[in-house]
C-alpha positions in Angstrom: -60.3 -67.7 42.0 -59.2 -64.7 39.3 -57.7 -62.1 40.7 -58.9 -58.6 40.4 -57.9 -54.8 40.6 -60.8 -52.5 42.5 -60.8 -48.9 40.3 -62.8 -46.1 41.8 -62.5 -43.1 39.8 -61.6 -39.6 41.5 -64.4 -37.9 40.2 -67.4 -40.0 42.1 -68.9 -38.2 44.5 -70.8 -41.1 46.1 -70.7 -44.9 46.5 -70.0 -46.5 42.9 -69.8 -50.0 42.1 -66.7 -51.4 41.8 -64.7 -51.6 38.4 -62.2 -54.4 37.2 -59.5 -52.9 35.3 -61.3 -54.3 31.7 -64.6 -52.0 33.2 -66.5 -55.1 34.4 -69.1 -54.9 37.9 -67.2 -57.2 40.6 -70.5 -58.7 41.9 -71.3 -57.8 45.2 -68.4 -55.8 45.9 -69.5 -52.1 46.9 -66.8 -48.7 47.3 -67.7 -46.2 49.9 -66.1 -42.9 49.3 -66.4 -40.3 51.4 -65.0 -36.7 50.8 -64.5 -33.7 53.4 -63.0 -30.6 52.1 -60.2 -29.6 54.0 -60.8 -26.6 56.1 -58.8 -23.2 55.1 -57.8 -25.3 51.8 -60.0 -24.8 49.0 -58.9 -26.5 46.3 -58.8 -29.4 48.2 -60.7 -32.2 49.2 -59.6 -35.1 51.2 -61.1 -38.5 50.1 -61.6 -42.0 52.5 -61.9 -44.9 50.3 -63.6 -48.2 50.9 -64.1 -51.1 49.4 -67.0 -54.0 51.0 -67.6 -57.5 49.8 -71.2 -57.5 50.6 -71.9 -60.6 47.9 -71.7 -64.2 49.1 -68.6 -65.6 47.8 -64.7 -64.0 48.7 -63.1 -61.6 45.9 -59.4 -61.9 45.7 -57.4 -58.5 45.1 -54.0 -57.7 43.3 -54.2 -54.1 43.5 -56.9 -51.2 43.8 -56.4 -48.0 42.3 -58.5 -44.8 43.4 -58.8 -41.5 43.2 -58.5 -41.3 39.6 -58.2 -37.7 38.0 -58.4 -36.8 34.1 -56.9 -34.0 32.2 -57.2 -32.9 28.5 -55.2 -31.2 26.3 -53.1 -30.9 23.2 -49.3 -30.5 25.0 -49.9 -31.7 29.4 -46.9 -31.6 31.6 -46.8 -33.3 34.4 -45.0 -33.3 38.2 -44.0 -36.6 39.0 -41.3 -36.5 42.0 -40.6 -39.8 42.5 -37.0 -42.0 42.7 -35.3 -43.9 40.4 -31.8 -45.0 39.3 -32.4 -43.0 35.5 -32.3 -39.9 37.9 -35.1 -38.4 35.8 -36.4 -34.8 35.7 -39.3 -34.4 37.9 -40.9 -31.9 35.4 -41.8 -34.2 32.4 -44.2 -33.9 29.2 -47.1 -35.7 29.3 -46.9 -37.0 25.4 -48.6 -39.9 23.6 -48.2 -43.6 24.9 -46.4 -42.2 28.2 -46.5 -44.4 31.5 -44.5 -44.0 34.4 -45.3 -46.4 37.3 -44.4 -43.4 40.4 -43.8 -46.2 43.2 -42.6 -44.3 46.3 -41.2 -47.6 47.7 -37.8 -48.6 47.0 -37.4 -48.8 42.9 -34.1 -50.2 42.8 -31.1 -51.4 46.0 -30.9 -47.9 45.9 -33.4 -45.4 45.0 -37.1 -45.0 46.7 -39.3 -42.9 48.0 -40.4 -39.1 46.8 -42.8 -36.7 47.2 -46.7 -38.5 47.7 -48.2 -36.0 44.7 -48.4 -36.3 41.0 -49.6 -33.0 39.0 -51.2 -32.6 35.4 -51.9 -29.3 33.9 -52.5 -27.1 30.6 -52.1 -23.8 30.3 -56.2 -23.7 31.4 -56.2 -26.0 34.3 -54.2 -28.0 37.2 -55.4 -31.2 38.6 -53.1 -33.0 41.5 -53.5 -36.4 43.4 -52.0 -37.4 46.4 -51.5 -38.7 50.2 -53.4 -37.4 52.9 -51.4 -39.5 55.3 -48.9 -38.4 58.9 -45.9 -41.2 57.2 -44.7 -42.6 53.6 -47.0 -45.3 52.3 -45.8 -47.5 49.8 -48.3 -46.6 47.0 -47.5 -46.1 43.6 -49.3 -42.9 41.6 -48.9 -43.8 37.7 -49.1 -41.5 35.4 -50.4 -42.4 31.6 -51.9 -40.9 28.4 -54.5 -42.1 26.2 -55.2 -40.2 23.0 -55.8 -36.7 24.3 -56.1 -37.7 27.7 -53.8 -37.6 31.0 -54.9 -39.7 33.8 -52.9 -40.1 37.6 -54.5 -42.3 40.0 -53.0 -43.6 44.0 -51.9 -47.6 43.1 -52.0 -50.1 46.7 -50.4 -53.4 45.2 -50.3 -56.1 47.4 -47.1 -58.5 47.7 -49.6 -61.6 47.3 -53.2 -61.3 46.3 -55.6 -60.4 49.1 -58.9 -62.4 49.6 -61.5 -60.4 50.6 -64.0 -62.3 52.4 -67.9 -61.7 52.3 -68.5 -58.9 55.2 -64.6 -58.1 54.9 -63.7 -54.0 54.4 -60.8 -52.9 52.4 -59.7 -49.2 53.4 -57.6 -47.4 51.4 -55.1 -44.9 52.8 -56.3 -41.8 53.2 -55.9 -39.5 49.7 -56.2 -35.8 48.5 -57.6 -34.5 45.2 -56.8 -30.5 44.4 -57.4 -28.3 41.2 -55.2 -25.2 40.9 -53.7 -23.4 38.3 -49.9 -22.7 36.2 -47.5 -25.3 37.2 -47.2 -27.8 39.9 -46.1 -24.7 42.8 -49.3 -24.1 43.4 -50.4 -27.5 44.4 -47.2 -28.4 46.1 -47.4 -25.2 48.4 -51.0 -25.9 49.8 -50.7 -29.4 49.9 -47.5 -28.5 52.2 -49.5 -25.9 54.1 -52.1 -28.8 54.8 -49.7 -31.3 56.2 -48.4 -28.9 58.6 -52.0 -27.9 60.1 -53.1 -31.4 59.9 -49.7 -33.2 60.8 -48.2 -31.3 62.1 -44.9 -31.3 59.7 -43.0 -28.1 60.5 -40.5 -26.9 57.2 -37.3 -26.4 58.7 -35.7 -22.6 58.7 -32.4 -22.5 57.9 -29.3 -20.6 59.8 -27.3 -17.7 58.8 -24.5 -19.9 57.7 -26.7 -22.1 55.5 -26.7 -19.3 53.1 -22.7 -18.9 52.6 -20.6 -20.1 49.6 -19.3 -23.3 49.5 -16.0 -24.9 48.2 -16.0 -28.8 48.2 -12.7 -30.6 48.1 -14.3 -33.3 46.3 -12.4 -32.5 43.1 -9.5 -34.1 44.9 -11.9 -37.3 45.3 -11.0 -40.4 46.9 -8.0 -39.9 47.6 -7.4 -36.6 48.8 -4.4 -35.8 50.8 -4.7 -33.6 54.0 -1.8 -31.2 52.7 -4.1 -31.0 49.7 -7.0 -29.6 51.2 -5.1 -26.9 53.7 -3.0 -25.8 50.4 -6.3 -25.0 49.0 -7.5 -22.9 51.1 -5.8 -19.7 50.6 -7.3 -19.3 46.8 -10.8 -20.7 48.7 -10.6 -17.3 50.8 -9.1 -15.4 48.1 -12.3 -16.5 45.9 -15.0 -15.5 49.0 -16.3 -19.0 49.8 -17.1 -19.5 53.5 -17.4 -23.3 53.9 -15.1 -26.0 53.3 -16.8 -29.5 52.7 -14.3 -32.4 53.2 -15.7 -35.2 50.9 -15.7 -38.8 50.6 -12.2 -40.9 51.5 -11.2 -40.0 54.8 -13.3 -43.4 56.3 -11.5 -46.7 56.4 -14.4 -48.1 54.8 -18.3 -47.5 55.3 -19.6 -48.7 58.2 -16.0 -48.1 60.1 -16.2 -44.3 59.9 -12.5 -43.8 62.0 -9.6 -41.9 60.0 -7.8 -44.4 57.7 -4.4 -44.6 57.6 -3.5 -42.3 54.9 -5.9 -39.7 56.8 -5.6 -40.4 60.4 -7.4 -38.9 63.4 -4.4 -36.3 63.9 -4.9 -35.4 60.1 -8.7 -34.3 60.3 -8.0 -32.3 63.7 -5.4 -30.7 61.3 -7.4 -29.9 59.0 -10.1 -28.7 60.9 -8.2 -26.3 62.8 -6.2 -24.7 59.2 -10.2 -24.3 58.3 -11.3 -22.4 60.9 -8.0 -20.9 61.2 -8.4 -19.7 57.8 -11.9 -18.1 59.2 -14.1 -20.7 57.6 -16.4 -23.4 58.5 -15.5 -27.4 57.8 -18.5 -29.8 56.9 -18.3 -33.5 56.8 -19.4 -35.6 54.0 -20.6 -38.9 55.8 -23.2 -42.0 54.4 -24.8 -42.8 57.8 -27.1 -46.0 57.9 -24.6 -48.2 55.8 -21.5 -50.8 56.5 -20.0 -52.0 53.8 -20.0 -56.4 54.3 -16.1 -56.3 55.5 -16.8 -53.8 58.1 -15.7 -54.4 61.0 -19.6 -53.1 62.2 -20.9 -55.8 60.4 -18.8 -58.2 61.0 -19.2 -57.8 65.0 -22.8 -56.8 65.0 -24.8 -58.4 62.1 -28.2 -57.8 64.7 -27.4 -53.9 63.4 -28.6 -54.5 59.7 -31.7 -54.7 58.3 -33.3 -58.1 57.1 -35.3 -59.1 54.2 -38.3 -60.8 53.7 -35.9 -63.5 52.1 -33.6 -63.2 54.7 -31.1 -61.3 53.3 -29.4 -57.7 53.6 -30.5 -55.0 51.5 -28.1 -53.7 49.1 -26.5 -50.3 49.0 -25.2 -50.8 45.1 -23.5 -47.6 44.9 -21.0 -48.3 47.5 -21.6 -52.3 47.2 -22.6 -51.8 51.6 -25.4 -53.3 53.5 -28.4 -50.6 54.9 -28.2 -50.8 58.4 -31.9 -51.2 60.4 -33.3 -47.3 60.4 -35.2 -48.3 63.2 -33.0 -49.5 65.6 -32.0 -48.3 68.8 -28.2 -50.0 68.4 -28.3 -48.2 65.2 -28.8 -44.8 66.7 -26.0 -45.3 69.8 -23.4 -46.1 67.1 -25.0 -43.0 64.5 -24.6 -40.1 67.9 -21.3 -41.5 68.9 -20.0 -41.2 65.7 -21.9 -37.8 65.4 -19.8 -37.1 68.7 -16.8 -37.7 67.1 -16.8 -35.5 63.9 -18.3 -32.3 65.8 -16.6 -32.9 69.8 -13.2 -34.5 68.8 -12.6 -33.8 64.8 -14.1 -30.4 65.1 -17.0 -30.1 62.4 -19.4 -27.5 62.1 -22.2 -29.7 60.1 -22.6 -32.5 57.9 -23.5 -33.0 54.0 -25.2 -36.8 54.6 -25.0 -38.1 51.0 -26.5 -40.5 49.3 -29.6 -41.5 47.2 -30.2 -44.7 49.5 -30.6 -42.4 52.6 -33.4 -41.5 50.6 -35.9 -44.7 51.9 -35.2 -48.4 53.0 -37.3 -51.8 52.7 -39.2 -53.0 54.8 -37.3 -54.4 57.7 -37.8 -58.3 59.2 -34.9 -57.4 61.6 -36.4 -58.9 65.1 -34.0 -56.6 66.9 -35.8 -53.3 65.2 -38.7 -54.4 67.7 -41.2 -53.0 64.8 -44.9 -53.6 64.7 -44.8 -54.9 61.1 -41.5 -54.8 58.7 -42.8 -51.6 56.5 -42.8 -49.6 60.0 -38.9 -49.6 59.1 -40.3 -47.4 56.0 -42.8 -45.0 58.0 -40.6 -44.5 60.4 -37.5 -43.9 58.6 -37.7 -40.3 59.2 -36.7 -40.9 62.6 -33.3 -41.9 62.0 -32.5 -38.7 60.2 -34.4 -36.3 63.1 -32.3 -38.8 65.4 -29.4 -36.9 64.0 -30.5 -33.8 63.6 -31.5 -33.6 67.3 -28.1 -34.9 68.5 -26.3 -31.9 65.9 -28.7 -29.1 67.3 -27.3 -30.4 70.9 -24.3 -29.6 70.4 -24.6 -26.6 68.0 -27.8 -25.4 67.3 -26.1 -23.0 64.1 -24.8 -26.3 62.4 -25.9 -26.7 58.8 -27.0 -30.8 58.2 -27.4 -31.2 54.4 -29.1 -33.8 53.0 -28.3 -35.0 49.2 -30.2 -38.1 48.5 -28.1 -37.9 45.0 -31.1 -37.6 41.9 -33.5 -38.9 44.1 -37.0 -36.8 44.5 -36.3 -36.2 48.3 -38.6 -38.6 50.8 -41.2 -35.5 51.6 -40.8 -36.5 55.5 -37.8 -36.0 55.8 -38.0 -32.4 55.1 -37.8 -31.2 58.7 -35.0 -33.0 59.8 -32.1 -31.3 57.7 -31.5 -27.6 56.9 -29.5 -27.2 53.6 -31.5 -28.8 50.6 -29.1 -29.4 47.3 -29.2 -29.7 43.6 -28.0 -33.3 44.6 -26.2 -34.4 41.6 -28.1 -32.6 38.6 -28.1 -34.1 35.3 -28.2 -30.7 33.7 -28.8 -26.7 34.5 -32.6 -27.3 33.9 -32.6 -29.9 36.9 -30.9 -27.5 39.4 -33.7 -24.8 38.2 -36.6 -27.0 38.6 -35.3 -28.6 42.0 -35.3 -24.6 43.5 -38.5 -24.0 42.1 -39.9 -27.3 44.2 -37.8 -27.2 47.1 -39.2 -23.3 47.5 -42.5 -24.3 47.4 -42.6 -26.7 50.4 -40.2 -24.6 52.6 -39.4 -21.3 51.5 -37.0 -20.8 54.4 -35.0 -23.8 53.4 -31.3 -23.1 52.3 -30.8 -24.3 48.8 -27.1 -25.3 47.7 -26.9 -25.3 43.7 -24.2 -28.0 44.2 -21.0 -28.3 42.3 -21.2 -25.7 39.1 -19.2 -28.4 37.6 -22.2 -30.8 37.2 -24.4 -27.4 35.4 -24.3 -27.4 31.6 -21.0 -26.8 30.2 -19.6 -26.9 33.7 -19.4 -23.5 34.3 -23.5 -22.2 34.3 -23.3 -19.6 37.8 -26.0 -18.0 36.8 -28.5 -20.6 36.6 -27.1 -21.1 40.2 -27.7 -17.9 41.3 -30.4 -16.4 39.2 -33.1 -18.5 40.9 -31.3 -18.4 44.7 -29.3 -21.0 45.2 -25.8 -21.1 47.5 -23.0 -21.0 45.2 -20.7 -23.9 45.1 -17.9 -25.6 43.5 -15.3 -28.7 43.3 -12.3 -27.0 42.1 -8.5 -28.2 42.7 -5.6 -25.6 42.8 -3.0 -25.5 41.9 -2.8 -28.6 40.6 -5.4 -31.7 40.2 -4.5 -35.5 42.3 -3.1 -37.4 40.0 -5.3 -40.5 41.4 -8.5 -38.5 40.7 -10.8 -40.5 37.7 -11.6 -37.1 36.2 -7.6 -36.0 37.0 -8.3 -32.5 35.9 -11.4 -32.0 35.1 -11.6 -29.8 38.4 -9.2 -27.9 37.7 -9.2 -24.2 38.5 -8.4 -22.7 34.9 -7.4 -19.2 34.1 -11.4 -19.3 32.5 -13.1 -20.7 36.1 -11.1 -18.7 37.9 -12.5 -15.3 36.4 -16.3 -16.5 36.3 -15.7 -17.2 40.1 -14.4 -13.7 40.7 -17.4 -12.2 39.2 -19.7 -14.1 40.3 -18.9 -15.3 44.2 -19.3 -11.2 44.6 -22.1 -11.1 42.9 -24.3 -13.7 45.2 -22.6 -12.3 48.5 -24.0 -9.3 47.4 -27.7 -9.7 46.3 -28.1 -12.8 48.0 -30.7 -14.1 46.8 -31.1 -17.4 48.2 -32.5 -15.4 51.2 -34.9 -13.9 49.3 -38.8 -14.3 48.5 -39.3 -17.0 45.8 -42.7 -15.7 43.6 -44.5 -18.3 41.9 -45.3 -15.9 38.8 -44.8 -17.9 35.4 -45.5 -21.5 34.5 -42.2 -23.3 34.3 -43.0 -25.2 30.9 -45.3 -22.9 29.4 -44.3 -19.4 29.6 -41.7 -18.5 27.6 -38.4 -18.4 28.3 -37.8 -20.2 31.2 -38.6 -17.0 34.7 -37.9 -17.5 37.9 -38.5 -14.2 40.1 -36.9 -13.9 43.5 -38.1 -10.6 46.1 -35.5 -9.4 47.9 -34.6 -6.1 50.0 -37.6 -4.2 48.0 -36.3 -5.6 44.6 -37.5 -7.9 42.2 -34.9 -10.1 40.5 -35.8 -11.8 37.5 -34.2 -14.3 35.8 -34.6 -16.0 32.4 -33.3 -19.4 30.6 -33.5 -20.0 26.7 -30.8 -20.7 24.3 -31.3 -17.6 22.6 -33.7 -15.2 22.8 -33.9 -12.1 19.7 -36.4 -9.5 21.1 -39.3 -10.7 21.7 -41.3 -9.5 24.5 -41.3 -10.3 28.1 -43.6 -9.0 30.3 -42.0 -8.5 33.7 -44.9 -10.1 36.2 -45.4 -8.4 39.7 -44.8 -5.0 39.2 -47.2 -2.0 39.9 -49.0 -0.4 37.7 -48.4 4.3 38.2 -45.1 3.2 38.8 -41.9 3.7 37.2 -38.8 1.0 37.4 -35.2 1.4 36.7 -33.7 -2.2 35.2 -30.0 -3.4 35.9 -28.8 -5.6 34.2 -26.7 -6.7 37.2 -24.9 -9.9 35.9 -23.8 -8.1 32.9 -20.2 -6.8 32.4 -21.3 -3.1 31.9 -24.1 -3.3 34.1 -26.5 -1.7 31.7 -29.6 0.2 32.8 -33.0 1.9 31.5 -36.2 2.6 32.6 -39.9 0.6 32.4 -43.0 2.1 33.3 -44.8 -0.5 35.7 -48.5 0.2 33.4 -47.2 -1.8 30.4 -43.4 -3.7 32.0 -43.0 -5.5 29.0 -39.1 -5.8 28.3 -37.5 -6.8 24.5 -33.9 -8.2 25.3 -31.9 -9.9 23.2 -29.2 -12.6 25.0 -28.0 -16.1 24.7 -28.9 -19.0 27.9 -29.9 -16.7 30.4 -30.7 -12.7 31.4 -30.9 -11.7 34.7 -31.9 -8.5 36.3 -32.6 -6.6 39.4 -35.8 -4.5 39.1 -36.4 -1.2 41.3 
């Protein structure tokens, strides 16, 4: 019996006949589609797809694809937020011959899950494809281009083929077509708005504190010393940052998360109480839902980590650790115990939980996890994190949990369950710019942390930290680097850092901005240069991103017209200003990477 894939295109209003992937009827088999337009959402209409053996002999299935959605054009970029060890951008050009799967499973030991939408526009038009559904499903949404075409579709594969039986139904998941316009904000905001009035998914609001500079005493890396990080600290206050985040090495391994010996309990109390008696807070790097093989956790309680099909334990390459079951109620007693520890006895005021793997698991055969069926473990998995997040607001409802699922396209259900978003390990300036731009459209009242400057262009690129609202942050070592560090330097704070930090830690304590109002007003790919605009205190700030840029004219979106504006150019040494009369707010500046301004 050949095996088949079921196609139903996105644009069929009715029942179609069913399509093998070479455009050939599968006798017998019929598709049901049924849309409903989503009430208070225009642009979008949610689709139930089914498919019906009504012939008289069974059809076995590979796959079925639906939901299909087209797009024409010369130059098409694309929104594909999905997870993969490349780390790629999630804003990508949709050129000849491109395919990308989009699998929001696990893509690798370490990398899975995303955001459940894909987006395809022009300068003319948007067109978006997505999950309708209250959990992560593990579908894939490929992306490809034939000739002048861009196509996006929602992919079921099935593990082994399916054998559909005359009489036998199959349903797919619940999916969400949407035409919009500019880039993929648009789509991303009302898709968002949907799943909270349908789902009920509330976007978390972050505290006060979320907002304040950070210093990370990860320059020191894995073997940072305790008198390291407390002789830091006067140039940290000296410089304005507010948070101290003490990084990765303090464990004695993963999975046994007590002070090793070089550290000890004693030392993090120490160091705890220099931070806040220094008058800042101390967050907690910490990889929860791993133990490294050796671990004495996994050693003593293998019923704690999660099975394979096969078997075996799922891999944690980056750390070479086992996942532990999300889904487990002896994994949660030993997660809030050790959550006890770090806040009640070390004295932490919040946690950066790091790493890409938090990001999504496999499914989970783990008879202990008492699930339903093993991808339950991946439905569910949001449940371990608001597990945590419960436990933290408990004992200090101001605490800031940030959540870096390092280069991954963050698991969209997670999003309630932490309250400091983050760059999380950009490849480049562009990456930390497009990540605000996305992480502002689902929850606008979501702290975003720029991460290290040291990981933006050059090492050194504040103002694509600040120009689009994002916390300040950086990994520097003074006075002097660890001589065990791999980079052994390369953090250093130089006489050149150290003046870019003194202009601009003031600067984004002053404006602010990452509590401001992100406006959606140009096209990330196709305006040009590269605006973001945020609204603040009655202001407009508008920043803008090209190499160089030699007069041309930019037209400063979102003013009024009968009024007149006065332009500061805020970030610049003189802090030059002139006057633009909101009728005709077209600018001609001449600058090289970036020009930002405060507009009154």
């Amino acid at each position: 019996m050949a095996a088949f894939v079921l196609l139903i295109a996105g644009c069929v209003p009715k029942p179609t006949d069913c399509l093998l992937s070479g455009g050939r009827v599968i006798a017998g088999v019929d598709c049901i589609v049924t849309c409903q337009d989503a009430e208070g959402f225009d642009s979008l209409t949610v689709r139930s797809v089914s498919f019906i053996n009504n012939g008289t002999k069974p059809v076995k299935v590979d796959a079925m694809e639906t939901s299909r959605i087209c797009l024409e054009g010369e130059e098409i970029w694309s929104f594909q937020p999905t997870s993969s060890g490349e780390r790629l951008d999630w804003v990508l050009p949709v050129k000849k011959g491109f395919k990308k799967r989009n699998y929001l499973g696990m893509n690798g030991p370490d990398y899975g899950g995303g955001i459940p939408m894909v987006s395809l526009w022009t300068p003319e038009a948007n067109i978006s494809v997505g999950m309708a559904e209250p959990v992560l499903r593990l579908v894939s949404m490929p992306v490809k281009r034939y000739g002048n075409t861009a196509e996006a579709c929602i992919r079921k594969d099935f593990d082994e083929p399916l054998v559909l039986q005359p009489g036998d139904t199959l349903k797919a998941y619940d999916q969400f077509i949407m035409h919009s316009s500019g880039d993929f904000f648009n789509p991303l905001r009302e898709y968002t708005l949907y799943m909270q009035a349908t789902f009920g998914f509330e976007p978390p609001v972050s505290p006060a504190d979320a907002y304040e500079p950070v210093w990370c005493a990860w320059g020191y890396e894995r073997t940072f010393t305790v008198d390291e990080v407390i002789g830091t600290l006067p140039k940290v206050v000296e410089l304005g940052f507010k948070w101290v985040d003490v990084d990765d090495g303090y464990q004695i391994c993963e999975g046994d998360w007590e002070a090793n010996s070089r550290i000890t309990d004693d030392g993090m109390r120490r160091m705890t109480q220099a931070i806040h008696d220094a008058g800042l807070k101390a967050k907690l790097w910490w990889a929860p839902m791993c133990a490294d093989p050796g671990s004495q956790l996994a050693q003593k309680h293998p019923e704690l980590l999660l099975v394979q099909k096969d078997g075996t334990h799922e891999d944690i390459s980056w750390w070479d650790s086992w996942y532990l079951s999300p889904i487990n109620q002896g994994v949660m007693d030993y997660t809030l115990d050790l959550v006890d520890r770090f806040m009640l006895d070390w004295g932490f005021d919040g946690f950066k939980l790091d790493g890409q793997y938090l990001n999504l698991c496999e499914p989970d055969y783990n008879p202990t996890s008492n699930l339903d069926y093993p991808e339950q473990a991946c439905e569910r998995y949001p449940e371990f994190v608001k597990g945590i997040k419960e436990h933290v607001d408990a004992i200090n409802p101001d605490a800031v949990v940030q959540l870096c699922p390092c280069g991954c396209a963050i698991n969209f259900y997670l999003l309630p369950y932490f309250n400091q978003s983050v760059a999380s390990d950009p490849t480049s300036s562009a990456q930390i710019r497009m990540k605000r731009k996305t992480y502002a459209a689902m929850c606008p009242d979501l702290a975003y942390y720029a991460d290290h400057v040291e990981l933006s262009d050059g090492g050194l690129d504040f103002p694509s930290q600040v120009g689009v609202g994002g916390v300040i942050g950086t990994k520097f070592t003074w006075p002097k680097a660890n001589p065990d560090a791999t980079e052994c330097g390369g953090s250093l704070l130089t006489e050149e850092k150290e003046a870019l930090l003194r202009k601009w830690v003031p600067i984004y304590s002053e404006k602010m901005l990452s509590r401001g109002n992100y406006l959606n007003l140009y096209d990330l790919c196709f305006d040009k240069p590269e605006a973001h605009v945020i609204e603040k205190d009655g202001a407009m700030y508008y920043a803008f991103y090209a190499p160089e840029w030699n007069g041309e004219a930019i037209e400063l979106r979102g003013l009024e017209a009968g009024k007149t504006y006065t332009v500061t150019e805020y970030s610049s040494d003189e802090k030059r200003s002139y006057e633009i009369d909101g009728n005709n707010p077209v600018i001609f500046p001449t600058f090289e990477k970036n020009y930002l301004i405060e507009v009154k």
